[in-house]
MOPAC internal coordinates of N, CA, C and O (Angstrom, degrees):
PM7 1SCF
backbone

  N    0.0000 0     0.00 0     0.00 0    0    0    0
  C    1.4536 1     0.00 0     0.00 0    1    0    0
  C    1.5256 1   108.87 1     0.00 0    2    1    0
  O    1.2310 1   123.27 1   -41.61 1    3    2    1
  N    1.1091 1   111.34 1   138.39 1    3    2    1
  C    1.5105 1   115.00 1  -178.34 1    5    3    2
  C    1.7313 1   111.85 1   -70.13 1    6    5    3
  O    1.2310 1   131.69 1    41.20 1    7    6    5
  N    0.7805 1    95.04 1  -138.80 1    7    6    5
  C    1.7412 1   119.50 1  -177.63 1    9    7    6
  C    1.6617 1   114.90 1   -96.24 1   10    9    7
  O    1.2310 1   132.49 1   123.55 1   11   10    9
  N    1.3886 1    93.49 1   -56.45 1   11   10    9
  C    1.7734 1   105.82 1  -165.03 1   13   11   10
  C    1.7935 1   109.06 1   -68.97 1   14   13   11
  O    1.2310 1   136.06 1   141.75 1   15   14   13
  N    1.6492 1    86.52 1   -38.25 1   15   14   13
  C    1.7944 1   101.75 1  -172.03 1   17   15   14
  C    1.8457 1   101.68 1   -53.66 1   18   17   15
  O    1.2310 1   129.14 1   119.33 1   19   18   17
  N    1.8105 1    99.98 1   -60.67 1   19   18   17
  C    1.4900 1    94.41 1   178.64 1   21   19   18
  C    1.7917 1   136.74 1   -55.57 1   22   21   19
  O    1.2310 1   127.22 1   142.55 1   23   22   21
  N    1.9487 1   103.71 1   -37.45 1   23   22   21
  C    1.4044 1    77.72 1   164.66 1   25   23   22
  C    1.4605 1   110.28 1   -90.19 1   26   25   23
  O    1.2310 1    91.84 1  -159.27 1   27   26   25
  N    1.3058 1   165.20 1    20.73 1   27   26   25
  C    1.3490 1   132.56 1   121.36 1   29   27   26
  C    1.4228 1   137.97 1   -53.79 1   30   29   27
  O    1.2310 1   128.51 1   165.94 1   31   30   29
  N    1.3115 1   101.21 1   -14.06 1   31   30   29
  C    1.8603 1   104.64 1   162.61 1   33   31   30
  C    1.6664 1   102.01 1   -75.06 1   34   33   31
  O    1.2310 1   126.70 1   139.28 1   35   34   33
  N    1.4167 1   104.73 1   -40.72 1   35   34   33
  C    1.3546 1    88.83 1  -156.65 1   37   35   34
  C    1.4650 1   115.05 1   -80.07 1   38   37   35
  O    1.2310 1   123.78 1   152.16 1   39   38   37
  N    2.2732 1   110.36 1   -27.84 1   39   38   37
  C    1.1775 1   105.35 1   155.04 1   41   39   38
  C    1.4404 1   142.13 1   -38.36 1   42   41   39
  O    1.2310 1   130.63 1   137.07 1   43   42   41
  N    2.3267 1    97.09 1   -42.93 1   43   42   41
  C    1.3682 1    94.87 1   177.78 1   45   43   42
  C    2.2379 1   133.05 1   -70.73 1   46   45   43
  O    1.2310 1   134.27 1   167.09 1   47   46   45
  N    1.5895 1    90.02 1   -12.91 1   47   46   45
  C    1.2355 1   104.95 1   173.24 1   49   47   46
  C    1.5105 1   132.81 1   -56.47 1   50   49   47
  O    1.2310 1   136.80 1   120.92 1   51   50   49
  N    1.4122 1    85.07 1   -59.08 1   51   50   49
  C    1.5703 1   113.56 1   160.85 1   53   51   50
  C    1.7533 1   128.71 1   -55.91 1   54   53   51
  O    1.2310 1   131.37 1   160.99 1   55   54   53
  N    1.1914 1    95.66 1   -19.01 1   55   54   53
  C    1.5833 1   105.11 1   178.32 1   57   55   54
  C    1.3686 1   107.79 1   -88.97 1   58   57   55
  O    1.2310 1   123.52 1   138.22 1   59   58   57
  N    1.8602 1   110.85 1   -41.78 1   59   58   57
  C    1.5998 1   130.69 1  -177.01 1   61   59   58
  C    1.6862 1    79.13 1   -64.04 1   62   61   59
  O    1.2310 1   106.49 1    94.79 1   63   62   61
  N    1.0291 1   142.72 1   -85.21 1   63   62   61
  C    1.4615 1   133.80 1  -132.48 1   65   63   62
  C    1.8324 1   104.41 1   -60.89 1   66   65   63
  O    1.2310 1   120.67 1   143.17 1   67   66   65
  N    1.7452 1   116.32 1   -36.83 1   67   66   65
  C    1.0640 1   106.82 1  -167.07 1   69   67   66
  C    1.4854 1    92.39 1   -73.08 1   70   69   67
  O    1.2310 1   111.71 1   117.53 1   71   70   69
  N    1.2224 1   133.22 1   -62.47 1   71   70   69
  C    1.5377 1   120.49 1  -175.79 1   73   71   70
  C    1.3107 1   106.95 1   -24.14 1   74   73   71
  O    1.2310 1   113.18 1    97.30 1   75   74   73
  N    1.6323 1   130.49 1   -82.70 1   75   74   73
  C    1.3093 1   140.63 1   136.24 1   77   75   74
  C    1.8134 1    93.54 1    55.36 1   78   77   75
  O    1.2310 1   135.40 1    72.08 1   79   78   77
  N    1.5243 1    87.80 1  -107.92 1   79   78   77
  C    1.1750 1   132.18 1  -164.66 1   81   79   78
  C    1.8688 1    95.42 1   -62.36 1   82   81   79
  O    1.2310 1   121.27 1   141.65 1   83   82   81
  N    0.7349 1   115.18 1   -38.35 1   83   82   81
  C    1.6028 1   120.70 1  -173.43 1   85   83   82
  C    1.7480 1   110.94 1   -60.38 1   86   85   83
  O    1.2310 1   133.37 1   130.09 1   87   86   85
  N    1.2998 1    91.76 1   -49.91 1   87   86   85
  C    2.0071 1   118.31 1   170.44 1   89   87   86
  C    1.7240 1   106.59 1   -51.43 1   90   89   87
  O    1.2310 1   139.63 1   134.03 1   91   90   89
  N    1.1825 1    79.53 1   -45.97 1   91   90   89
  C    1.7081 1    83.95 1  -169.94 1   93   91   90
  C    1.2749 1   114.57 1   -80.05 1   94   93   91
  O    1.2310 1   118.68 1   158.94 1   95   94   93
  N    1.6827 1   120.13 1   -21.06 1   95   94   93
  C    1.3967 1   108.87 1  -166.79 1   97   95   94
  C    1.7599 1    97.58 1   -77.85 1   98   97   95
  O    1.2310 1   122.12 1   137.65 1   99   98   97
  N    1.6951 1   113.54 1   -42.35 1   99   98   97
  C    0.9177 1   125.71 1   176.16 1  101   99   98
  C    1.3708 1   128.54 1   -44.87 1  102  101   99
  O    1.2310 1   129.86 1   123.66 1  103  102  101
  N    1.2009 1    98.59 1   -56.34 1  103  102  101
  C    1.8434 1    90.85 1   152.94 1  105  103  102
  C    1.3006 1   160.69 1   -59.35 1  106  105  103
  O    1.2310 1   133.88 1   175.98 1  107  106  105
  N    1.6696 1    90.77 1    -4.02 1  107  106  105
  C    1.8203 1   122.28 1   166.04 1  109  107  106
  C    1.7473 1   103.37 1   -98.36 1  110  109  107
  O    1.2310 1   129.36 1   145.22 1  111  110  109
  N    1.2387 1    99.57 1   -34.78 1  111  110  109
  C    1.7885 1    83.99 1   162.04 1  113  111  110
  C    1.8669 1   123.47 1   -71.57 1  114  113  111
  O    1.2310 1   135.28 1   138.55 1  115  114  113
  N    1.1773 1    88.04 1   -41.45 1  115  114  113
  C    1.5121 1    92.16 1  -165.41 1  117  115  114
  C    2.4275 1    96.17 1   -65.70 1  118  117  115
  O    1.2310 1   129.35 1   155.04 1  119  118  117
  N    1.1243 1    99.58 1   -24.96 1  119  118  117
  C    1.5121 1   106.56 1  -179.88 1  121  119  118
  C    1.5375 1   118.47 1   -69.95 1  122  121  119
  O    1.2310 1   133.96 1   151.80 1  123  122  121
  N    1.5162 1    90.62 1   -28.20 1  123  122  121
  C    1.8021 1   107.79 1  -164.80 1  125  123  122
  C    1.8178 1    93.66 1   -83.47 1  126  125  123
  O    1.2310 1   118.89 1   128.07 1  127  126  125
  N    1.6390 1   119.73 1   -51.93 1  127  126  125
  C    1.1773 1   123.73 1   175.96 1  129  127  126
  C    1.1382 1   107.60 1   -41.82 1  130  129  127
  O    1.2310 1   109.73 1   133.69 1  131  130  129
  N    1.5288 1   136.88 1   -46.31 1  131  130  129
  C    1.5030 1   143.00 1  -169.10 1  133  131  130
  C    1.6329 1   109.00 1   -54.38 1  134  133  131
  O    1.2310 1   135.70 1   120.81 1  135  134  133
  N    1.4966 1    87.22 1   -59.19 1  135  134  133
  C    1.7301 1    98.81 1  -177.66 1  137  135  134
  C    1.3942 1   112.17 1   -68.42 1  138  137  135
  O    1.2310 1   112.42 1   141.48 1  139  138  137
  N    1.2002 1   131.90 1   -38.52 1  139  138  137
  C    1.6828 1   123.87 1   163.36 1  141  139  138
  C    1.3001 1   118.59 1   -56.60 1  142  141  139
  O    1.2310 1   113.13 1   159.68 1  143  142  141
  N    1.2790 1   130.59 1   -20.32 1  143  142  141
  C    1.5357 1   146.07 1  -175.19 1  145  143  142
  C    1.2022 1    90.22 1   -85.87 1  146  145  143
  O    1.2310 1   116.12 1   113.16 1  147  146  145
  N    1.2614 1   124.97 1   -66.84 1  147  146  145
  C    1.7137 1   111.35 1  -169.65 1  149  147  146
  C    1.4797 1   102.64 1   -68.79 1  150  149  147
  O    1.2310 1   113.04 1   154.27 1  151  150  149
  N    1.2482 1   130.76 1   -25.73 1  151  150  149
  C    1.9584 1   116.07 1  -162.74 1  153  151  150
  C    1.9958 1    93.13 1   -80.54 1  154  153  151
  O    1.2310 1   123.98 1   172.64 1  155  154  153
  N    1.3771 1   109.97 1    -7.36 1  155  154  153
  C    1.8551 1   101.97 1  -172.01 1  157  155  154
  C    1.3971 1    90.30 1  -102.55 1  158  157  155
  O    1.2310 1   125.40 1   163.30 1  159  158  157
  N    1.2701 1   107.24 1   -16.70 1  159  158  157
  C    1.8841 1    99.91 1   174.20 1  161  159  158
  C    1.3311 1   104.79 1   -64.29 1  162  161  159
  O    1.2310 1   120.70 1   109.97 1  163  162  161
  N    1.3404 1   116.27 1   -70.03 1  163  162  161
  C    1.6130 1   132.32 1   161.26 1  165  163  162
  C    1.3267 1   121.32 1   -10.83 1  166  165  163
  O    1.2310 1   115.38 1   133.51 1  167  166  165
  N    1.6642 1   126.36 1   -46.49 1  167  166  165
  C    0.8191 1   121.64 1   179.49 1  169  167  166
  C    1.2653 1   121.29 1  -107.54 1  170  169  167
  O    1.2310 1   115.73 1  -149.34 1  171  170  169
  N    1.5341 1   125.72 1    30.66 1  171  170  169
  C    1.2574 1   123.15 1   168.16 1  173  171  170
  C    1.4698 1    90.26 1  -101.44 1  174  173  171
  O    1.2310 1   109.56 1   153.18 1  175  174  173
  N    1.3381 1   137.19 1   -26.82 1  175  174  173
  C    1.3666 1   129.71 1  -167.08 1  177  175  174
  C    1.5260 1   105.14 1   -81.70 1  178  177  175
  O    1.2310 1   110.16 1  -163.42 1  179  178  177
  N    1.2841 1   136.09 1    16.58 1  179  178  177
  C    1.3137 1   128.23 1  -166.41 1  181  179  178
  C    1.2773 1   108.10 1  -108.21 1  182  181  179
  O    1.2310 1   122.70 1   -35.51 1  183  182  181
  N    1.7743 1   112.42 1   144.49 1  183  182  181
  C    1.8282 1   102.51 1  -166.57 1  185  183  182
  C    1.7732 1   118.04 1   -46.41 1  186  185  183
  O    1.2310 1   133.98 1   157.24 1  187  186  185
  N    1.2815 1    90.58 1   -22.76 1  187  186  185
  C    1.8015 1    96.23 1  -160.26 1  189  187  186
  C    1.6879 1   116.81 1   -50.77 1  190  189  187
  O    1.2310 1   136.38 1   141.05 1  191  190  189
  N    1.8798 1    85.89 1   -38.95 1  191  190  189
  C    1.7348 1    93.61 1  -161.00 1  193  191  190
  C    1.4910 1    88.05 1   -73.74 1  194  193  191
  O    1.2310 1   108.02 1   134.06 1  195  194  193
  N    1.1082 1   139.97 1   -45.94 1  195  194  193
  C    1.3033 1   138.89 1  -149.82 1  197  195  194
  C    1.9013 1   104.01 1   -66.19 1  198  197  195
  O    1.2310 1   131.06 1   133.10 1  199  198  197
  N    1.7066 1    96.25 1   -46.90 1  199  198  197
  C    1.7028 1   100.39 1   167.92 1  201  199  198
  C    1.8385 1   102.69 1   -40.30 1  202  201  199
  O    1.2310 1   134.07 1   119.60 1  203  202  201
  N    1.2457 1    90.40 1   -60.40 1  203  202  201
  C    1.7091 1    93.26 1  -153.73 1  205  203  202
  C    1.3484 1   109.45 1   -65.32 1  206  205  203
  O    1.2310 1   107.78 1   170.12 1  207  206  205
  N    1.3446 1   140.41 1    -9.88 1  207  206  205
  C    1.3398 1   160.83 1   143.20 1  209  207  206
  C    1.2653 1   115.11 1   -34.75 1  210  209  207
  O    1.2310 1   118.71 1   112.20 1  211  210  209
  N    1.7180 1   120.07 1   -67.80 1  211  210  209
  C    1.4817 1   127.18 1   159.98 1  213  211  210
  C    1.3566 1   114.83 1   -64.61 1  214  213  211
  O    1.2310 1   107.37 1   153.76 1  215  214  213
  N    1.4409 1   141.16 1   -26.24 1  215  214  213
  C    1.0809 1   127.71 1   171.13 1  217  215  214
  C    1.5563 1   112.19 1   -58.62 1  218  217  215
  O    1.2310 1   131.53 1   124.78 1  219  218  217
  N    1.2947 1    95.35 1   -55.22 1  219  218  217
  C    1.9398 1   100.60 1  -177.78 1  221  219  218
  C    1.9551 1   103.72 1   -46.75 1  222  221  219
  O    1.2310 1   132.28 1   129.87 1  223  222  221
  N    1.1997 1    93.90 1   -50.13 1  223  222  221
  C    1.3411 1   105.75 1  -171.83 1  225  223  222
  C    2.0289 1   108.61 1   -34.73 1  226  225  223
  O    1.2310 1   133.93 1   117.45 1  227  226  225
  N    1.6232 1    90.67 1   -62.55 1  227  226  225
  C    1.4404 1   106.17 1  -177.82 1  229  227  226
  C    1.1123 1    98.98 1   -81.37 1  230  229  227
  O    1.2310 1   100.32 1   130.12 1  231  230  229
  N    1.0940 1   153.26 1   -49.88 1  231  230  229
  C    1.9946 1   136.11 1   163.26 1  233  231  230
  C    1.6877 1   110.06 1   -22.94 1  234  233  231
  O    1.2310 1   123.28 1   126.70 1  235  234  233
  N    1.1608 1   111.31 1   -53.30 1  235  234  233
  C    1.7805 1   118.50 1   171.31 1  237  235  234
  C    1.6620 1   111.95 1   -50.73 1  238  237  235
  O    1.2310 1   127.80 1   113.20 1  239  238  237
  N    1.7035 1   102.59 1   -66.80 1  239  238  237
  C    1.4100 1    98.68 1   177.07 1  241  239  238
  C    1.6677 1   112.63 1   -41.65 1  242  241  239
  O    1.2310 1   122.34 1   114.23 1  243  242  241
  N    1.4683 1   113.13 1   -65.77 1  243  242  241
  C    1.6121 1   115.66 1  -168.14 1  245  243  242
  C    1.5851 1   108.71 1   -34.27 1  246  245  243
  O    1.2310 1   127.04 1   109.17 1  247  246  245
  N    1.4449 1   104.07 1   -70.83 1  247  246  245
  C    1.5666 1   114.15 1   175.82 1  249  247  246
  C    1.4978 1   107.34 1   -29.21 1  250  249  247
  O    1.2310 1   106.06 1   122.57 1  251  250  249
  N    1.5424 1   143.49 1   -57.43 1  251  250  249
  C    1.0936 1   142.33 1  -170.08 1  253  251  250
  C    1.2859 1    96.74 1   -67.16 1  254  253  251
  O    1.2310 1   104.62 1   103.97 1  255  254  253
  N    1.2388 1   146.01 1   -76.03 1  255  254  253
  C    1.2952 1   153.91 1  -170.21 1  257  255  254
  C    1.7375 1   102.15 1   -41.60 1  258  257  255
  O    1.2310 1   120.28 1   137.48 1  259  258  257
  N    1.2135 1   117.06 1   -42.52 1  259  258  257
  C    1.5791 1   101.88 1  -174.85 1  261  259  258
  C    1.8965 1    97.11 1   -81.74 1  262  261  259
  O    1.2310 1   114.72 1   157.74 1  263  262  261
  N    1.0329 1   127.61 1   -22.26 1  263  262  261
  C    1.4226 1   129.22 1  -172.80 1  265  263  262
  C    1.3057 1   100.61 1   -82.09 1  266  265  263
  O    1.2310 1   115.31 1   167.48 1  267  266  265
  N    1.3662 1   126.51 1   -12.52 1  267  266  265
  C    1.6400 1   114.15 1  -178.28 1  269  267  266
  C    1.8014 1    90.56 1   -90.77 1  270  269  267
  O    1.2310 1   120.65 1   139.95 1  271  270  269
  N    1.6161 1   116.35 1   -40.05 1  271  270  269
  C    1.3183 1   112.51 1  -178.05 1  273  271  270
  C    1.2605 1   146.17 1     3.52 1  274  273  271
  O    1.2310 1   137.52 1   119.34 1  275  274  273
  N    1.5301 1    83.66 1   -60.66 1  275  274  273
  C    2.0428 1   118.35 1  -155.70 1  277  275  274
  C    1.8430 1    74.82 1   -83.13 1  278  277  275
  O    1.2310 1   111.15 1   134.72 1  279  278  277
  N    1.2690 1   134.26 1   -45.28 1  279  278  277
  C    1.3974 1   108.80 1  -157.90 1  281  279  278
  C    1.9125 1    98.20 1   -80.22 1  282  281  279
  O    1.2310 1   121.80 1   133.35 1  283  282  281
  N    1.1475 1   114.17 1   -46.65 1  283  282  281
  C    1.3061 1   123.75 1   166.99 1  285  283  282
  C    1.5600 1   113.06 1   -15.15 1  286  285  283
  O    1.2310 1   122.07 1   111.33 1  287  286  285
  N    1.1889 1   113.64 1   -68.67 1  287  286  285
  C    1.8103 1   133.93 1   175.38 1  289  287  286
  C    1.3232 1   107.50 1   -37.04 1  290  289  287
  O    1.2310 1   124.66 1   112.89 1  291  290  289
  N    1.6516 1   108.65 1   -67.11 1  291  290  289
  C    1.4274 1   108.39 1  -170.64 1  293  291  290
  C    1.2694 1   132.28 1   -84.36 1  294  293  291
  O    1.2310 1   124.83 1  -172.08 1  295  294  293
  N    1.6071 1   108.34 1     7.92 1  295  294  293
  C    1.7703 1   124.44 1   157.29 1  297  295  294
  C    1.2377 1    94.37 1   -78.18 1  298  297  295
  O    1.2310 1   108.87 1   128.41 1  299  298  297
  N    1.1434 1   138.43 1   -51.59 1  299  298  297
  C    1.5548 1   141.56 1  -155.92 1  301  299  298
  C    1.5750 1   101.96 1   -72.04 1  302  301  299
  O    1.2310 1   126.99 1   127.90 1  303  302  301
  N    1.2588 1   104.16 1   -52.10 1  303  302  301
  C    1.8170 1   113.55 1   155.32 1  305  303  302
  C    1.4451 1   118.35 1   -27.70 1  306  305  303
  O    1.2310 1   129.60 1   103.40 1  307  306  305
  N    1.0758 1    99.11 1   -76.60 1  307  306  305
  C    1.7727 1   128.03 1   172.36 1  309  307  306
  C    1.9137 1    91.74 1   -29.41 1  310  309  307
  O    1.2310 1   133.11 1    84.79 1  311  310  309
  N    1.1394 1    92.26 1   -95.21 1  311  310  309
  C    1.8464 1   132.39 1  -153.58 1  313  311  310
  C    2.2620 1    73.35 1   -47.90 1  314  313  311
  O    1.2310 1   114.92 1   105.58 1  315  314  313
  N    0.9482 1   127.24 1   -74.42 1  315  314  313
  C    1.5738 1   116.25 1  -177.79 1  317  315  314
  C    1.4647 1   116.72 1   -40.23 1  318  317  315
  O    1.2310 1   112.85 1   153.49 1  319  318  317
  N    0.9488 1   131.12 1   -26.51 1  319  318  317
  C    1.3381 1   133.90 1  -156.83 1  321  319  318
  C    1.0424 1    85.74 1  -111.23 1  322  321  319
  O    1.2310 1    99.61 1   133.67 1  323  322  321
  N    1.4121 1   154.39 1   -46.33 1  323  322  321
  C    1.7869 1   141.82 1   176.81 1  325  323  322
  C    1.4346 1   111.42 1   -68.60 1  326  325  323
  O    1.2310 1   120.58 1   174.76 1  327  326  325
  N    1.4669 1   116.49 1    -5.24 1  327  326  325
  C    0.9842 1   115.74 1   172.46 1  329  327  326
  C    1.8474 1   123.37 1  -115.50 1  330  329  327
  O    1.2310 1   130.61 1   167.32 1  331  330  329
  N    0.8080 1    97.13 1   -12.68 1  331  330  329
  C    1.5943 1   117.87 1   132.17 1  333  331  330
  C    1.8830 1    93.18 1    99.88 1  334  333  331
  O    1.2310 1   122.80 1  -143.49 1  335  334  333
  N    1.5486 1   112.23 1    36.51 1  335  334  333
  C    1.0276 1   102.80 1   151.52 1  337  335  334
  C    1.4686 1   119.55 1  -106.41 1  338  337  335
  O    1.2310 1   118.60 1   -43.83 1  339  338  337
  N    1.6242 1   120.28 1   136.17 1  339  338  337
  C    1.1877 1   113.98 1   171.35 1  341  339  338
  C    1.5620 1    81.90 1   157.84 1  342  341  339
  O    1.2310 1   119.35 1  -178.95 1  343  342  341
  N    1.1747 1   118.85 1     1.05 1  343  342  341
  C    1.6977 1   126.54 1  -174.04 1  345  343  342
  C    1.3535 1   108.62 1   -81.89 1  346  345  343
  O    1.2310 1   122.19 1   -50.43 1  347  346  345
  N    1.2397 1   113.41 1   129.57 1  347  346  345
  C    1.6863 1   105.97 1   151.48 1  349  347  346
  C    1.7536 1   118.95 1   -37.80 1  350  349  347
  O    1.2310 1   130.69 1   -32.22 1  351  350  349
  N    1.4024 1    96.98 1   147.78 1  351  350  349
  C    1.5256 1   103.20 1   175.28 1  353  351  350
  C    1.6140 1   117.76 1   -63.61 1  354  353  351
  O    1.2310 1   125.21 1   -34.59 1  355  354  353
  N    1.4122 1   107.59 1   145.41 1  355  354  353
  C    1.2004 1    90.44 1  -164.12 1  357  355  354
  C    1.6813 1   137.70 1    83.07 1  358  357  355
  O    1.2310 1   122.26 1   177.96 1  359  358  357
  N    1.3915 1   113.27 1    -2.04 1  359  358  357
  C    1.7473 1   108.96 1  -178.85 1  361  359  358
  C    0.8862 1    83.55 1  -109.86 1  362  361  359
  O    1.2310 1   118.79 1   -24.77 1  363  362  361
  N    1.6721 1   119.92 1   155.23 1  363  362  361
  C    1.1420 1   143.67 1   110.17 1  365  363  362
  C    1.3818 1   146.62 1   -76.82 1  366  365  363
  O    1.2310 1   127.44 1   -10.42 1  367  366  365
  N    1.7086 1   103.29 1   169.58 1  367  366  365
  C    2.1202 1    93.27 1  -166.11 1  369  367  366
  C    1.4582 1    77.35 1  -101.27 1  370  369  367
  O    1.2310 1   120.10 1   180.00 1  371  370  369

């Protein structure tokens, strides 16, 4: 065999192995993606997230309930004062 014949075998070898190896790495990624896909599946089904789901849930409610509050007070304000407690003892309207 001459010269030219060997490095094109040996180019073409070298090209077969990186493909090779290229196929294969790819197929431990594309395997590894699978298994991270199922372990985040996994963990949406676990009691915890679902707690922390209703917590947020009721964190929202509270917040609304203290924000209706402040108006709450000052009807009660209101509605006391037309009714004429909040007077010193003894005054009249």
């Amino acid at each position: 065999m001459d010269e030219t014949t060997v490095f094109w075998i040996g180019g073409a070898v070298a090209v077969f192995v990186f493909v090779d190896v290229l196929i294969v790495e790819m197929r431990r990624c594309v395997r590894e993606a699978r298994r991270i896909g199922s372990r985040v599946a996994a963990y949406a089904d676990l009691p915890i997230v679902t707690v922390a789901s209703e917590a947020q849930h009721d964190l929202t409610r509270l917040l609304r309930a203290f924000e209706a509050m402040a108006a709450l007070l000052d009807r009660a304000r209101v509605a006391l004062a037309a009714l004429g407690f909040g007077r010193p003892n003894g005054a009249s309207s």
